[in-house]
TITIKE-582711 format. One line per field, with one value per atom (N, C-alpha, C): residue number from 1; chain; x, y, z; residue in one letter. Coordinates in steps of 0.1 Angstrom, whole numbers, padded with zeros to 4 digits. Layout:
<marnus>
nr <- [NUM/...] .
kette <- [A/...] .
X <- [X/...] .
Y <- [Y/...] .
Z <- [Z/...] .
rest <- [A/...] .
</marnus>
This chain:
<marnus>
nr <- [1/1/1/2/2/2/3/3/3/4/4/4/5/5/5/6/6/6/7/7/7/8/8/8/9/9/9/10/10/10/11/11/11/12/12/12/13/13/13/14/14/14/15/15/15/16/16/16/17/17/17/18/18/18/19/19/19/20/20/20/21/21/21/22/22/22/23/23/23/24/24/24/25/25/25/26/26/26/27/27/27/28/28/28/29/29/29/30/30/30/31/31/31/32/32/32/33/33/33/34/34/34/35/35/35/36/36/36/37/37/37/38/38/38/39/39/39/40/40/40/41/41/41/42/42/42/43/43/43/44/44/44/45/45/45/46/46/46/47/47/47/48/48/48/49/49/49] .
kette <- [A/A/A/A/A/A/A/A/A/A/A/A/A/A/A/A/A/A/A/A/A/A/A/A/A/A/A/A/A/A/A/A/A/A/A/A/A/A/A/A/A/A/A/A/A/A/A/A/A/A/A/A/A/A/A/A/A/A/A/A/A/A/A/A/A/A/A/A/A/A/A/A/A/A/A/A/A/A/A/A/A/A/A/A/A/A/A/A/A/A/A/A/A/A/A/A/A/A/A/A/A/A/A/A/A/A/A/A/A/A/A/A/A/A/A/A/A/A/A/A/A/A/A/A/A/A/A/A/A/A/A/A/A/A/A/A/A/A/A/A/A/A/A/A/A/A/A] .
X <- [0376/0364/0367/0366/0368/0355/0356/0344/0339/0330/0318/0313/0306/0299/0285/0280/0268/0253/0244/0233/0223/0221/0211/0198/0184/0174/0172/0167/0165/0149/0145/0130/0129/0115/0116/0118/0117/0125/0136/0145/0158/0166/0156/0161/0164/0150/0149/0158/0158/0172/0181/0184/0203/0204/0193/0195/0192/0183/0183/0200/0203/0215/0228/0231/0237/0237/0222/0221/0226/0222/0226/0236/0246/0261/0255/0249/0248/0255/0266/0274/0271/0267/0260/0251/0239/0233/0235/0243/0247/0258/0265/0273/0261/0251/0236/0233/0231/0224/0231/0246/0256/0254/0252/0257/0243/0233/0216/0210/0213/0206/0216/0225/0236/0244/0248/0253/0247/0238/0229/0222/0218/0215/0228/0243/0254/0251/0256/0258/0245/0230/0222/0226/0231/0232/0242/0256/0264/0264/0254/0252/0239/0231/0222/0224/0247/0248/0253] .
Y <- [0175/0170/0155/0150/0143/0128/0118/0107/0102/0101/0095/0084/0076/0065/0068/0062/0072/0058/0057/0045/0053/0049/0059/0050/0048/0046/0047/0039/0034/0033/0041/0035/0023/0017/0005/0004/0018/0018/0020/0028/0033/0016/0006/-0010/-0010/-0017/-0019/-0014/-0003/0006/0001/-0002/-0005/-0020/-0028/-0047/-0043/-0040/-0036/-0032/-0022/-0018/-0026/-0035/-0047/-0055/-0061/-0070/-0067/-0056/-0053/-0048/-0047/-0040/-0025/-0013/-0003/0007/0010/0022/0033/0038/0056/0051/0047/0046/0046/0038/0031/0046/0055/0066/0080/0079/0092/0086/0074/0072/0073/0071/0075/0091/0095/0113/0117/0115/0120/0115/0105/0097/0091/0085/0078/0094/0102/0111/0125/0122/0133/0130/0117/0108/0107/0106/0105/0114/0125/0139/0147/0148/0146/0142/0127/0118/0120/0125/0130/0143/0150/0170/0162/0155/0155/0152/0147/0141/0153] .
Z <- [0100/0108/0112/0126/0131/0126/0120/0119/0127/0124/0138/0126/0139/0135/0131/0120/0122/0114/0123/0116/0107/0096/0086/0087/0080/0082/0064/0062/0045/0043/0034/0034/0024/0023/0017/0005/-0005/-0024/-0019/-0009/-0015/-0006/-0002/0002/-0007/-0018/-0028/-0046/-0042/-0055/-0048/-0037/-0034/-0036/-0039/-0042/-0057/-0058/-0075/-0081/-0078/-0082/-0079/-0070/-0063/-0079/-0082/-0088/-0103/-0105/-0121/-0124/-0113/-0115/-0120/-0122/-0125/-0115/-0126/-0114/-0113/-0127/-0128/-0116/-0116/-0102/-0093/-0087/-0074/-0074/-0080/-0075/-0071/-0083/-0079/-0069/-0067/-0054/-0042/-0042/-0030/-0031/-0039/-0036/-0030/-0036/-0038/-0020/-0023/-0006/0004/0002/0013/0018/0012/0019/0020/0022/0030/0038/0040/0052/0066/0059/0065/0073/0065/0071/0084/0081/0092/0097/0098/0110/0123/0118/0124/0123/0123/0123/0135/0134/0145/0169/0157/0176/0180] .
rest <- [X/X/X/X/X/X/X/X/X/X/X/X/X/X/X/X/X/X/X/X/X/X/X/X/X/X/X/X/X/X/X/X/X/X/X/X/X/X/X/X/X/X/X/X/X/X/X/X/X/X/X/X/X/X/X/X/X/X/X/X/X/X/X/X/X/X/X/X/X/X/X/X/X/X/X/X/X/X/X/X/X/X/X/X/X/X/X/X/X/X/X/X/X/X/X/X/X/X/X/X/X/X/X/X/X/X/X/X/X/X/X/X/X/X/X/X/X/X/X/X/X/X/X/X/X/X/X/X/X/X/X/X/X/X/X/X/X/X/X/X/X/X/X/X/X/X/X] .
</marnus>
């Protein structure tokens, strides 16, 4: 599959969990949160062009 650029749209907790998680070094998190919400937002994004 070829990459595309793709802009996602964050509501105001999953702002808020990604500074939260920033701040507190938490990697189990910050990896659920890449799988759970950052790449399923990716993927719509570039299945929507």
């Amino acid at each position: 599959m070829r990459m595309k650029k793709a802009v996602i749209t964050l509501t105001t907790s999953e702002v808020q969990e990604v500074l939260r998680i920033a701040m507190d070094n938490e990697e189990q998190k910050a990896l659920r949160f890449i799988k759970e919400t950052l790449c399923k937002r990716v993927k719509e994004a570039i299945e929507s062009r």
